[in-house]
C-alpha positions in Angstrom: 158.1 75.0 95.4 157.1 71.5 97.1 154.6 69.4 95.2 152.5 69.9 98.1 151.7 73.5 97.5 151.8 73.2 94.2 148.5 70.9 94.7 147.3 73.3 96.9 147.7 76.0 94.6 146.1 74.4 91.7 142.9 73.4 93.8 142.9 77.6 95.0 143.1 78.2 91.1 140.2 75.8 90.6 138.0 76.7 92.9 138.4 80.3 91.9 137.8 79.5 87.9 134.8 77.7 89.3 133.3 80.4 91.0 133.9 82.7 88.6 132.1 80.9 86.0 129.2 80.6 88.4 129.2 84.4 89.2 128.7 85.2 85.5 125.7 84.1 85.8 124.1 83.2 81.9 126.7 84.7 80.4 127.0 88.5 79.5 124.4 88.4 76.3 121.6 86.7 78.5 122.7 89.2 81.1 122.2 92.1 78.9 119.2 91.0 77.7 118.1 90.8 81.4 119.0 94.9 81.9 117.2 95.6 78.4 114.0 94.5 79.8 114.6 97.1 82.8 115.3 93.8 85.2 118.3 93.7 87.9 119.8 90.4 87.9 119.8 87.8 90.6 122.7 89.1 92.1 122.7 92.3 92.0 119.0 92.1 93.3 120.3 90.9 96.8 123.2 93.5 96.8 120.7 96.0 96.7 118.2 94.4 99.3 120.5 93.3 102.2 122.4 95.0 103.8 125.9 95.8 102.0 128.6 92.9 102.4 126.3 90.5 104.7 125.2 88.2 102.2 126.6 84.3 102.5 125.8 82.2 99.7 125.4 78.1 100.1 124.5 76.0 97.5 126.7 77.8 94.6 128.0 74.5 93.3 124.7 72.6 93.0 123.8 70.8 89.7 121.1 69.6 88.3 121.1 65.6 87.9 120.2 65.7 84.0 123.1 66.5 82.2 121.1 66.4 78.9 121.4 70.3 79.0 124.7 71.4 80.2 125.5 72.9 83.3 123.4 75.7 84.6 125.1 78.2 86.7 123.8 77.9 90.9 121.0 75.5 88.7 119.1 78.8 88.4 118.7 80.4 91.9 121.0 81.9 94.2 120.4 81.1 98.0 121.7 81.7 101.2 121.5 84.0 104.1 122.3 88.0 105.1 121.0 90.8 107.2 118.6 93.5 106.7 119.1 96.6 109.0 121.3 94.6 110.9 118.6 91.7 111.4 119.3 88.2 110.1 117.4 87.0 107.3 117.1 83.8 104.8 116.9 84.6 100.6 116.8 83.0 97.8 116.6 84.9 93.9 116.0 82.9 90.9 118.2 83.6 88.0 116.5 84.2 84.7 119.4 84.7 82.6 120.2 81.1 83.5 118.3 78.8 81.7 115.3 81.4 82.6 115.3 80.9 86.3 113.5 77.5 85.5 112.9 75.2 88.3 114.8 72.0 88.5 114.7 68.9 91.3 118.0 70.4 92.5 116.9 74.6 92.3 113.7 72.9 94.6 116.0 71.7 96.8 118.2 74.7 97.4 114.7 76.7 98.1 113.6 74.1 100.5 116.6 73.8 102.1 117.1 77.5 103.1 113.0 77.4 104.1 114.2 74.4 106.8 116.9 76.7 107.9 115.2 79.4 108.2 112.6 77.7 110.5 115.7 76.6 112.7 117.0 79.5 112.9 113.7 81.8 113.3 114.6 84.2 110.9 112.5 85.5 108.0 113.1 84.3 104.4 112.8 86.4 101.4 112.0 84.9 97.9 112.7 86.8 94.6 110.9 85.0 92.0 111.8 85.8 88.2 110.9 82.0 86.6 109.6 80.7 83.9 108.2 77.9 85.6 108.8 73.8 86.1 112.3 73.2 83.8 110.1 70.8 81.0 113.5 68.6 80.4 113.3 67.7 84.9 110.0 66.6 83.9 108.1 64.7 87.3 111.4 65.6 89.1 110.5 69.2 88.6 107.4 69.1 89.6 108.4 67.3 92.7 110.4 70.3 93.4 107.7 72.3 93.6 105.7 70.2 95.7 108.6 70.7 98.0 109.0 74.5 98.4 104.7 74.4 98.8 105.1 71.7 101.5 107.5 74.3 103.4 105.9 76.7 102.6 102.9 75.6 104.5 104.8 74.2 107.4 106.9 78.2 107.8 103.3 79.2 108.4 103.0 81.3 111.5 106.7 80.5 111.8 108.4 83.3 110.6 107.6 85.7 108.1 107.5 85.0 104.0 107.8 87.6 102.0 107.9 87.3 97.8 108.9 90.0 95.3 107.8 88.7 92.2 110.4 90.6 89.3 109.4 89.2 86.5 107.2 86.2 84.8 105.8 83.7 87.4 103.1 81.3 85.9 101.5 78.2 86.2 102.7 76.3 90.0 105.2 78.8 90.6 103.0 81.2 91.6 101.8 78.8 94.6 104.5 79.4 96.7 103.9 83.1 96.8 100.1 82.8 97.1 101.3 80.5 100.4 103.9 83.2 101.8 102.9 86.2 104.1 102.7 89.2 101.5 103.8 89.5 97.7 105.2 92.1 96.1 105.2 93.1 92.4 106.8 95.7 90.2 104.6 97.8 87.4 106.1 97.1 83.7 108.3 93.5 84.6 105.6 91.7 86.9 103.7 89.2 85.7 101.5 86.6 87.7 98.9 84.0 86.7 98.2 80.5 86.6 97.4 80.4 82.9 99.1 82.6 80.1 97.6 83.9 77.5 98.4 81.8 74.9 96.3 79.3 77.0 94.0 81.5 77.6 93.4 82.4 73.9 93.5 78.4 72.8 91.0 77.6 75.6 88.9 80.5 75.9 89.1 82.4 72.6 90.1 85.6 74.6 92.6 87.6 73.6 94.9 89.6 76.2 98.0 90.4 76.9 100.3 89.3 80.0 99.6 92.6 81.8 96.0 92.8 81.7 96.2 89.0 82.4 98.8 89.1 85.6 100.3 92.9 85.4 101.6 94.2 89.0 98.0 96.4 89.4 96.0 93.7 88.1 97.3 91.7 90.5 96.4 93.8 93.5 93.7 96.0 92.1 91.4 92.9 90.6 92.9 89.9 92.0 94.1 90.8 95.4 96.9 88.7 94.9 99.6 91.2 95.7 99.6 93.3 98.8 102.2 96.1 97.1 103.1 97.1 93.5 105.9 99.1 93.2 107.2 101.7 90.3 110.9 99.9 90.3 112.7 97.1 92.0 114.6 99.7 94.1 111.4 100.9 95.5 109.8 97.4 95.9 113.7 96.7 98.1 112.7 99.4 100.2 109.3 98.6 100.8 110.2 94.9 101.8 113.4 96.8 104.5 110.3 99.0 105.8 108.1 95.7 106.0 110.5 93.9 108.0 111.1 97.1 110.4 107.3 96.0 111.9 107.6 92.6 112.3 109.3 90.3 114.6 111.7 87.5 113.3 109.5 84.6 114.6 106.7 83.6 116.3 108.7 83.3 119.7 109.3 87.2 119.6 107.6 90.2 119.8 107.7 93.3 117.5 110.6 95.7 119.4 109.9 98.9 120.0 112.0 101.7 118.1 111.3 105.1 119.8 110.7 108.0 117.3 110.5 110.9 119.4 107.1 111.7 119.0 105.4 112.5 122.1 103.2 109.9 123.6 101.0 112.7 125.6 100.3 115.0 122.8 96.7 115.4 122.0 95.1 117.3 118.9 92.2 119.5 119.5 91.5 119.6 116.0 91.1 115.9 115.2 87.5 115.5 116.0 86.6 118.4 113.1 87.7 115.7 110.6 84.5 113.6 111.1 81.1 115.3 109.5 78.6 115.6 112.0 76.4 113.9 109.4 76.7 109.9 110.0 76.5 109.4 105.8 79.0 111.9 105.1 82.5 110.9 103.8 86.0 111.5 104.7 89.0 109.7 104.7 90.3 107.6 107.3 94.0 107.7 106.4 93.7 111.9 108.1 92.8 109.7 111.3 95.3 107.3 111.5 98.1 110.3 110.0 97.2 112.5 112.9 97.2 109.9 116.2 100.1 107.3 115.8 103.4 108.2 115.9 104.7 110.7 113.4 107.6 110.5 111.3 110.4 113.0 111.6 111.4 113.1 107.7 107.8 113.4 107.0 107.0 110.4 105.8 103.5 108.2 106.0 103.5 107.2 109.2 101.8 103.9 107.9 102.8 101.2 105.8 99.9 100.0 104.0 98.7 96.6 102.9 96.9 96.5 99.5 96.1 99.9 99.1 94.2 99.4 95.7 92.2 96.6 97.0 89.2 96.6 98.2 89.5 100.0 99.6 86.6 100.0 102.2 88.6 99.0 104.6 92.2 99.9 105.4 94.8 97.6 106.3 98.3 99.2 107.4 101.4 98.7 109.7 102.0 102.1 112.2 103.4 102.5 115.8 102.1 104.0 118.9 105.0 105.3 121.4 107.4 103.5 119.0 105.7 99.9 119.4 104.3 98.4 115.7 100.6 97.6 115.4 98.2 96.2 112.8 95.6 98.9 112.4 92.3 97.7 110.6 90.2 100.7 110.2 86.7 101.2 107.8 87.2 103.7 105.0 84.3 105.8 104.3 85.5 107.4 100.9 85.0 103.5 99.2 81.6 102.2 99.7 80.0 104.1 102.6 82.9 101.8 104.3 80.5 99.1 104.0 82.3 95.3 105.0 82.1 93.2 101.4 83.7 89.8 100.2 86.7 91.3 99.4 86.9 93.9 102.6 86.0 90.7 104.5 88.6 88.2 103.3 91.4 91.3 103.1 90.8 92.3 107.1 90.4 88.3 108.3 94.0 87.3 106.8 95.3 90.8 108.1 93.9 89.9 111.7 95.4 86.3 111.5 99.1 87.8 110.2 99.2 90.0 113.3 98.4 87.5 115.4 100.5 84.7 114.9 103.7 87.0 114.9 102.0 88.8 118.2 101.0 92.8 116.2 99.1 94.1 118.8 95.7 95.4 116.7 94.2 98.7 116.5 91.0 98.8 115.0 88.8 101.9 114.0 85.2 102.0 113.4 83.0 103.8 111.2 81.3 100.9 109.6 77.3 101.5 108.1 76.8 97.7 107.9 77.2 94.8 104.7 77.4 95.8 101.4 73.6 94.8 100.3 73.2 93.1 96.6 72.7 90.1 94.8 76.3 90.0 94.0 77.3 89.8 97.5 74.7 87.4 98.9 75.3 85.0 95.8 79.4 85.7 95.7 79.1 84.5 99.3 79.1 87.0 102.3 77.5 85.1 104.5 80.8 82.5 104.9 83.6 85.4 103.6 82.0 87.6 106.5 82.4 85.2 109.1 86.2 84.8 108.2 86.6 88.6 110.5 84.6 87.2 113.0 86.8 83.9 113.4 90.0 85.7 113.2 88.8 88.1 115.7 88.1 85.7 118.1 90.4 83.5 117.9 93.2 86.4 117.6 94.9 86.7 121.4 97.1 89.4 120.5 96.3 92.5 122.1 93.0 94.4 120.7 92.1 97.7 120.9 88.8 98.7 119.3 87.7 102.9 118.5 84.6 103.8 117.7 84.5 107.5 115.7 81.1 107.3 114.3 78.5 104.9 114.0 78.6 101.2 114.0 75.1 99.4 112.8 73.7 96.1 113.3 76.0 92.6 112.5 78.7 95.4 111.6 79.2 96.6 115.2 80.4 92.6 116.1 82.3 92.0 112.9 84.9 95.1 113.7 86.0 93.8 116.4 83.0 94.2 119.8 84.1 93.8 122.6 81.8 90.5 122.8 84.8 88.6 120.0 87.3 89.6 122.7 88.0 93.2 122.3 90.1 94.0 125.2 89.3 97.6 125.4 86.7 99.1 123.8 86.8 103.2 122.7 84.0 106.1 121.2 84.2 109.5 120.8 81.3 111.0 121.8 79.6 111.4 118.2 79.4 107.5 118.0 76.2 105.9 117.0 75.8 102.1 118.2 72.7 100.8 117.1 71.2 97.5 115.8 70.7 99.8 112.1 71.2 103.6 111.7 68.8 106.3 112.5 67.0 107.0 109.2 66.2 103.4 108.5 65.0 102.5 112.1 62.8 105.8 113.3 60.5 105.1 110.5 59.9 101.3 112.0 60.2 102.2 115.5 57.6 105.4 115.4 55.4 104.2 112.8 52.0 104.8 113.9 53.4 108.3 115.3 54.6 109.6 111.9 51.3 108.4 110.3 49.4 110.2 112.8 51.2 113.5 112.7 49.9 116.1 110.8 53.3 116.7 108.8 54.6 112.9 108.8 57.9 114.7 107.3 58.8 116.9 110.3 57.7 114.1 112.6 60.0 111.6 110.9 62.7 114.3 111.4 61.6 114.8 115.1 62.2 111.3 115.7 65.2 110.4 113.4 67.0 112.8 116.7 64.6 111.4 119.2 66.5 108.3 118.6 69.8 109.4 118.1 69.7 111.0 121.0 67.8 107.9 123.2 69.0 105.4 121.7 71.8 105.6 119.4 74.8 107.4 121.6 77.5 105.5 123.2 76.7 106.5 127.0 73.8 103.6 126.3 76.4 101.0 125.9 78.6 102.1 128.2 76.2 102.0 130.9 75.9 98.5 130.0 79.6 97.9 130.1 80.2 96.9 126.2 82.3 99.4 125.9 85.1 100.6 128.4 85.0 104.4 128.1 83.6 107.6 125.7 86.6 109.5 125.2 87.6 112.9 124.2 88.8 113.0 120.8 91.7 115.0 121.6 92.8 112.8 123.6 92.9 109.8 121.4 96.8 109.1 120.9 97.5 109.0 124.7 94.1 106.9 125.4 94.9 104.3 122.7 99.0 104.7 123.9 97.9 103.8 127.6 95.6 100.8 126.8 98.1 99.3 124.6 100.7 99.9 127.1 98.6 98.1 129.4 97.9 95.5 127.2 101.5 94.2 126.1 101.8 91.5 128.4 98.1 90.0 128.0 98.6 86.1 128.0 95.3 84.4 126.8 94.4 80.7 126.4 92.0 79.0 123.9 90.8 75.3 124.1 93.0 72.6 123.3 92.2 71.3 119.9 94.1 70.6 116.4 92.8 73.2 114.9 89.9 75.2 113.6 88.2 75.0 111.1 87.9 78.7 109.9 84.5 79.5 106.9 85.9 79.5 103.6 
């Protein structure tokens, strides 16, 4: 054997001892310890999100620049870049059994450097946070390294879609970067999210909780409405982020593609119109709407994927398709709060609008909206500036929007779901809709006073004209004689209506004034 090979060989040899070492991770006690808690590790965490054999890792060999702790396997987080369904995407998965996934200057850098390619490249990037925060040795340098991933963060914006999984402790700055992606998701039981832990809390505040009530995966969505999903197990929370992805484009430059399901776009349901009561203060859920019109699934599954489903539940937000192509449905939920828009409702639906539009989500909205939730609370917790957060995403959204009507729509309400007058570009009611600057029973009294007073039984006379002014007033044919909206449809007919005007809408190109950029209500 030359000497030649003989080098050759031993450098083979060495880079295979190397990455052996790296790919044990912490070692196999700090790996077990990982599975005891119920928690995947790094790797294995990719293997089961991307698609098998895809993923290339860069950045194995990376070290940290103070050596006053050793070497740290990958510094802590694996990166690098796979598919998803066939679909190219950018990942990164931090590595708590390795030094507990803390970040260091170089573990920043890795994360920023596969955020720049992924804005290159136009493909989404995927983060899989399990941290324990800023490495305290790194000091500033850490820090820095944060400063960096929130920098790129903010400049991936409307770029190409973030997405977070958090799978396990995530405190203090390192939950920044996923309150700046596109949606977080969390898994019940290893989850935990908050700025403050509670030992803080305690030393500060005297309060005494633990780190699920503080930042558990409910919390988070339920109270918070940090987290748009929280999953029963990191295999579940994989295939929520797969069926995520399967709605969305990989960039800003593209559109969402169209994948045909076989349902038919012409079918109609002469049934649907029985699931709204008659009686406008009535409930019933919204979700028997939106299961019934857009395209059905043939394992018979939702036919929706839905956006914080625990919070604020007036108002539903929810990925679907219509003849195959995705849309952003935003519909009012009359089972929570009359439906009734509220802080929380308001600021849920305006970041919803603003998602769909920057990756062009045609929307879909559906109406059956009462007004604003009245109350001290909301006037002092601010509705006034959350509410006009819809009304500046709706207008400045150019994406495609389609607005039904089903029931009523009262007063300021009527504009904020999306009127025709913040750009609606067609504009649905069945023919039960109420539009009308405040409902029946609230304005008949005020309109036919002196009448009511008059009447020998003011009781039946309010009655009288409660349907005097439903029927004059407060029916759709009124607005569409005055051309706000486009057309008072058959209920039956819904799917193939809604099917046609998005059809017809796909291609809408619409220009705003040149500017830096708004300034949108806090």
């Amino acid at each position: 054997m030359s000497e030649d090979t003989e080098i050759k060989q031993r450098q083979l040899a060495g880079l295979q001892e190397r990455r052996s070492k790296i790919l044990e991770m912490g070692g196999a006690e700090r790996v077990e310890a990982q599975k005891k808690r119920g928690k995947l590790t790094a790797r294995e965490r990719i293997d089961q999100l991307l698609d098998k054999g895809s993923f290339h890792e860069v950045g194995m060999f990376a070290k940290s620049r103070n050596t006053s702790y050793g070497d740290v396997p990958a510094d802590g987080v694996i990166t690098g870049w796979g598919k998803i369904d066939g679909r190219k995407v950018y990942i990164f998965s931090q590595d708590f059994t390795s030094m507990g996934g803390t970040l260091s200057e170089t573990h920043g850098r890795k994360i920023s450097n596969i955020l720049d390619s992924a804005m290159k490249v136009g493909c989404p990037i995927i983060g899989l946070n399990d941290s324990g925060g800023a490495r305290i040795q790194d000091g500033v340098d850490s820090l820095s390294g944060y400063g960096e991933i929130f920098y790129r963060n903010v400049m991936a914006s409307g770029v190409v879609p973030q997405i977070c999984a958090i799978l396990g402790p995530t405190a203090g700055g390192g939950v920044y970067s996923p309150a700046l992606m596109d949606f977080i998701f969390m898994v019940k039981g290893i989850s935990n999210a908050f700025i403050t832990g509670p030992r803080v809390v305690k030393a500060i505040m005297g309060q005494e909780v633990s780190e699920e009530e503080l930042g558990g995966a409910v919390v988070a969505q339920k109270k918070s409405g940090v987290v748009c999903r929280s999953e029963n197990s990191e295999v579940d929370c994989f295939q929520a982020i797969r069926e995520l992805l399967s709605y969305l484009p990989s960039n800003f430059r593209e559109k969402p593609k169209q994948i045909p399901g076989g349902d038919d776009k012409n079918r109609t349901d002469p049934t649907l119109f029985n699931i709204v009561p008659g009686n406008p203060s009535a409930a019933y859920d919204m979700h028997k709407i939106i299961d019934r019109v857009f395209d059905q699934c043939p394992d018979d599954k939702k036919n929706y994927f839905e956006l914080f489903p625990l919070f604020a539940t007036n108002i539903i937000t929810c990925f679907s398709r219509l003849n195959g192509w995705p849309v952003g449905i935003i519909a009012n939920q009359p089972m929570s709060k009359a439906g009734c828009l509220d802080i929380d409702a308001s600021d849920k639906a305006s970041r919803f609008i603003r998602f769909c539009d920057a990756f062009n989500v045609p929307i879909i909205n559906l109406v059956d909206i009462p007004g604003y939730l009245p109350g001290t609370a909301q006037e002092w917790g601010g509705i006034i500036r959350h509410g006009a957060k819809m009304l500046y995403a709706y207008s400045e959204a150019t994406v495609p929007k389609i607005t039904l009507t089903v029931r009523k729509a009262y007063g300021g309400s009527y504009i904020g779901m999306c009127s025709q007058d913040l750009g609606a570009d067609v504009v649905f009611c069945w023919p039960s809709t109420e539009l009308a600057v405040m409902g029946a029973e609230g304005a008949a009294p005020i309109i036919f006073r002196r009448e009511i007073e008059k009447a020998e039984n003011p009781g039946e006379m309010l009655k009288q004209k409660i349907r005097e002014y439903r029927e004059e007033f407060a029916n759709p044919y009124r607005a569409a004689m005055n051309l706000h909206i486009d057309d008072v449809i058959d209920p039956a007919e819904t799917r193939p209506k809604l099917i046609a005007a998005l059809e017809m809408m796909l291609d809408k190109t619409e220009q705003r004034p040149a500017k830096k950029h708004g300034v949108m209500p806090t």
